[in-house]
C-alpha positions in Angstrom: 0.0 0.0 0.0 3.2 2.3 0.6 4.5 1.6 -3.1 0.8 2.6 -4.6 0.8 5.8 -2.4 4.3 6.7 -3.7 3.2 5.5 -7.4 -0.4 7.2 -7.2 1.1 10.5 -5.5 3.5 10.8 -7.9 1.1 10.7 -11.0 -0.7 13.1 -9.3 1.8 15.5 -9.2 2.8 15.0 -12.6 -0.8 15.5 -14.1 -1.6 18.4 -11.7 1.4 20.2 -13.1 1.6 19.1 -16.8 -1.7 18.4 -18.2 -4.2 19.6 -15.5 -6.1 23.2 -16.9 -7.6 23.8 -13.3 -5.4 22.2 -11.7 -6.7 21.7 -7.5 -3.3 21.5 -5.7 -1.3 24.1 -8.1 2.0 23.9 -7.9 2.6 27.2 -7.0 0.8 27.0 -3.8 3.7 25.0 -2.4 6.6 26.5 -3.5 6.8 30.3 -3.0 8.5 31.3 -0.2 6.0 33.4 0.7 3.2 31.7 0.5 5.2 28.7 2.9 2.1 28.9 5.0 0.1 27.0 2.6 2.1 23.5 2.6 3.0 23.9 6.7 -1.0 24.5 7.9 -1.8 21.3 5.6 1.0 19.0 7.1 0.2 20.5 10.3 -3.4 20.0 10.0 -2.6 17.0 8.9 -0.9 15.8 12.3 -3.4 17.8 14.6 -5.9 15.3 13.6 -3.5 11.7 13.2 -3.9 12.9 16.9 -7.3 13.3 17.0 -8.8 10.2 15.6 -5.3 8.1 17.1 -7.3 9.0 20.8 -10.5 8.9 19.8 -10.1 5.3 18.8 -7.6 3.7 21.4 -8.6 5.4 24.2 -12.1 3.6 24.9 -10.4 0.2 23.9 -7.1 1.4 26.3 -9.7 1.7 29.2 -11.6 -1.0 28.6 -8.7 -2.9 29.2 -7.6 -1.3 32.2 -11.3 -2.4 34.1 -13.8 0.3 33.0 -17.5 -1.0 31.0 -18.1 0.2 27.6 -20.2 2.7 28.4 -17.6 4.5 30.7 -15.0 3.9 28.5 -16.8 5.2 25.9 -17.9 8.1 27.6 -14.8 9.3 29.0 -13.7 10.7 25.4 -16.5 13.4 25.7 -14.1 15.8 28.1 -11.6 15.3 25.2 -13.4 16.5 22.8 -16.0 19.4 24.5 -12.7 20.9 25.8 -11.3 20.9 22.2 -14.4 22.6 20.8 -13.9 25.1 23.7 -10.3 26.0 23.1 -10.6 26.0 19.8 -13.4 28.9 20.0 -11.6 31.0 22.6 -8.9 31.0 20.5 -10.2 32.0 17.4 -11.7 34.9 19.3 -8.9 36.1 21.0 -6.8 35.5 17.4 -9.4 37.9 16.0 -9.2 40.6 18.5 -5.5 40.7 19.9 -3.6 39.1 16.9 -0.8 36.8 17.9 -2.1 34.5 15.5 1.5 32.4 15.3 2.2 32.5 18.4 -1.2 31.3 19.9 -1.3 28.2 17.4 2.1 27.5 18.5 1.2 27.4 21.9 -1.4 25.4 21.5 0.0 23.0 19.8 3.0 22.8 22.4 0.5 22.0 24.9 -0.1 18.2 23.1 3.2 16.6 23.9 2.3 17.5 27.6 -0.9 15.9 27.2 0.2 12.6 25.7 3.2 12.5 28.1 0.8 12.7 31.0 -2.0 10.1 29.0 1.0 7.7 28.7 1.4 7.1 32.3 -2.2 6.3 32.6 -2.3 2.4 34.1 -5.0 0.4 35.4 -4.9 2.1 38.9 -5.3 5.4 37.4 -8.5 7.1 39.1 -11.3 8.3 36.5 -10.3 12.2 37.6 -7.4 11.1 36.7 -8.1 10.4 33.2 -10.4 13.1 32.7 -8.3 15.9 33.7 -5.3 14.4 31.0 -7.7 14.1 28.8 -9.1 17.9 29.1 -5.0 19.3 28.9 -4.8 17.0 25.2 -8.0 18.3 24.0 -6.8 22.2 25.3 -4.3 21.3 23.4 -5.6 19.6 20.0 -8.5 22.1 19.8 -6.2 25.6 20.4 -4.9 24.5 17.0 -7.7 22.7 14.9 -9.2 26.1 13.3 -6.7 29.3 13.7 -4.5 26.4 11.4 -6.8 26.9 8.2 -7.0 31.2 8.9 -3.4 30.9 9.1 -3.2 29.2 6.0 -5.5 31.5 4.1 -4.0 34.9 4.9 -2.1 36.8 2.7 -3.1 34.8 -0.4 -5.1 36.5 -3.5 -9.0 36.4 -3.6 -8.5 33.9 -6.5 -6.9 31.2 -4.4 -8.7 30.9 -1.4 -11.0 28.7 -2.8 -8.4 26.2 -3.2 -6.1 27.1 -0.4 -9.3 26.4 1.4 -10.3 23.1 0.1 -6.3 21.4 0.2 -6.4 22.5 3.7 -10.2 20.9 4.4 -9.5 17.8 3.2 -5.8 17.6 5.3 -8.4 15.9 8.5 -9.6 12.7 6.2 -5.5 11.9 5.4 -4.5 12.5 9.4 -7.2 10.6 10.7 -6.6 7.8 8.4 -2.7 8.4 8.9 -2.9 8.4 12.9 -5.7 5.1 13.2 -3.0 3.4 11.0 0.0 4.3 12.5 -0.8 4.2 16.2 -2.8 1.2 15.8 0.4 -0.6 14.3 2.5 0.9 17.1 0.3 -0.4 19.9 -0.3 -4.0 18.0 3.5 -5.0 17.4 4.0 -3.8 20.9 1.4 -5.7 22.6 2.5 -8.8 20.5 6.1 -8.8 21.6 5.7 -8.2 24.9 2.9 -11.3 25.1 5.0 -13.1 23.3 8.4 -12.6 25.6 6.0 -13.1 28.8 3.8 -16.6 27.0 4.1 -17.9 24.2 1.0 -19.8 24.7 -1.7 -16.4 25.4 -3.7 -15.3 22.6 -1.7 -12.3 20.2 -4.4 -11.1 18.5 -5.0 -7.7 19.6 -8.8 -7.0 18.6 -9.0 -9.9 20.8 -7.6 -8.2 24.0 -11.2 -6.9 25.8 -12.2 -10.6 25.4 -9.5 -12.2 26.4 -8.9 -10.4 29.4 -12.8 -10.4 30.2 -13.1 -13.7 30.1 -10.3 -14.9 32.7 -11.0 -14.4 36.1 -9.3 -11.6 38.3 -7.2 -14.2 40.0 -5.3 -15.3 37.0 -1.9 -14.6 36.1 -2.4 -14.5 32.6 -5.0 -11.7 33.2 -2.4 -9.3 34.9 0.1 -10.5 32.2 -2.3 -9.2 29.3 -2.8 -5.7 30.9 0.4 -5.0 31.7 1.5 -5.6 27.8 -1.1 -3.6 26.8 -0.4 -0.9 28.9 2.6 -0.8 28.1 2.0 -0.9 24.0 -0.2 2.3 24.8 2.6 4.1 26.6 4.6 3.4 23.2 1.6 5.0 21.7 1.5 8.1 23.0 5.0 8.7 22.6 4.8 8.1 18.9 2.4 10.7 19.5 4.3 13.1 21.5 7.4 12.7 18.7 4.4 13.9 16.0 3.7 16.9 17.9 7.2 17.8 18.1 7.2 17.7 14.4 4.3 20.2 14.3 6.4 22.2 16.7 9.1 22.3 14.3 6.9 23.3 11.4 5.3 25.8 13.4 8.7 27.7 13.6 9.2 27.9 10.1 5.6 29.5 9.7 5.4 33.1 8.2 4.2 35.7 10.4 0.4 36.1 10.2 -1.4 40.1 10.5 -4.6 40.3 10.0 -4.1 43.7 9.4 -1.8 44.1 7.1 -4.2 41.6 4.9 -7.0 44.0 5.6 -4.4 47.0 4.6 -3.4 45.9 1.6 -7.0 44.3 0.2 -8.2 47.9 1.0 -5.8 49.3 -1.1 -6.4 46.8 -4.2 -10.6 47.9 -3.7 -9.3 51.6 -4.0 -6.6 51.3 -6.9 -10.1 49.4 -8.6 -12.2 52.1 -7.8 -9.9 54.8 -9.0 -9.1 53.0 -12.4 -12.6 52.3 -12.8 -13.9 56.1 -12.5 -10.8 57.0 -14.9 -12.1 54.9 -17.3 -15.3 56.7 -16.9 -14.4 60.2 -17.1 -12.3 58.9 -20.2 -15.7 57.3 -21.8 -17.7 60.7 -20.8 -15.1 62.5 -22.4 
């Protein structure tokens, strides 16, 4: 599947720049230096949400293994996400009255490595308070980010490209969603396998088959406490895949162009005016 992405990605960028007449990732997008803005928001959009759907999907299973139901479990990811639909509102409204765009988004997204350190020492004596409260600091942190990173993006540009400045970035949630189940999942799995497999060889590796397993053996047995603990341990391996792909947005985040809204404003102004005054020229030239 890696050798059709490269194959298929590759085409693409060969029919987008040679034969394409409306081309919807032009070229030019990505490589003008000032215009860098464009390609960072979309990788770093990109990673906000491998972050998003990597917790939205472990983290029920991760507790369900540690002891809680499925309803609990399941539950528990609402703090998560209501505190990044919180953040992500303040944000934008302070963005929009104080500025400080960059830095704000940067800040944000500094704050997710903390949360998936702290969600990585989670274990199966970890309190429910306890889980909630990590899991409010990683959605501060997800949500500070998910909109200010497609404003970001979109100032600066021409009118004419914000269409498509605006649809690249969109779609940049489908590819880190898919990206972060994938990747995470795979982390967690080979961990979880190894670590089974180096305790018994003769305990079930199937990792989809984990909440069964476990459910099925009574507290007493060894095998029981041997199947947590690898899977606790796969999760803290997890999150610190995690925590090394916020660092990467961390590192993009320097490189970004500074963002002023005003300046933006300023100079749109100025193209209305020039129109203005060329367009009454022209008339006084017809009346003429």
């Amino acid at each position: 599947m890696l050798c059709a992405l490269g194959v298929s990605g590759i085409a693409f960028c060969v029919v987008e720049g040679r034969y394409a007449k409306m081309p919807i990732a032009p070229g030019r997008l990505f490589v003008r230096w000032g215009w860098r803005n464009v390609p960072i928001m979309m990788i770093t959009r990109t990673l906000l949400f491998f972050h998003n759907f990597a917790m939205i999907f472990y983290i029920p299973i991760f507790l369900q293994v540690i002891g809680l139901s499925t309803v609990i479990s399941s539950a528990l990811i609402i703090p998560f996400l209501a505190m990044a639909a919180i953040s992500s509102s303040a944000v934008n409204a302070t963005a929009s009255k104080y500025g400080y765009v960059r830095t704000m988004c940067t800040c944000g997204i500094a704050i997710i490595p903390i949360g998936m350190g702290l969600m990585s020492t989670l274990n199966e004596k970890s309190t429910i308070g306890r889980i909630v409260g990590y899991s409010l600091i990683s959605g501060l942190g997800f949500g500070s980010a998910t909109q200010i990173t497609m404003v970001i993006a979109q100032v600066g540009l021409p009118a004419d490209e914000l269409s498509t400045v605006t649809a690249l970035v969109g779609a940049a949630p489908t590819l880190g969603g898919t990206l972060g189940v994938a990747v995470v999942g795979t982390v967690i799995n080979n961990a979880y396998q190894q670590t089974v497999r180096s305790a018994n060889s003769t305990i079930s590796l199937n990792p989809s088959d984990v909440i069964s397993s476990i459910s099925s053996l009574a507290p007493e047995n060894p095998v029981r406490n041997v199947l947590i603990n690898a899977y606790v341990s796969a999760w803290k391996k997890g999150c610190y895949t995690l925590v090394g792909v916020a660092i990467m947005q961390l590192v993009l985040c320097a490189m970004m162009r500074r963002v002023d809204f005003d300046s933006a404003l300023k100079k749109e102004e100025g193209q209305l005016e020039e129109n203005r005054q060329n367009v009454a020229e022209e008339d006084i030239k017809i009346a003429g």
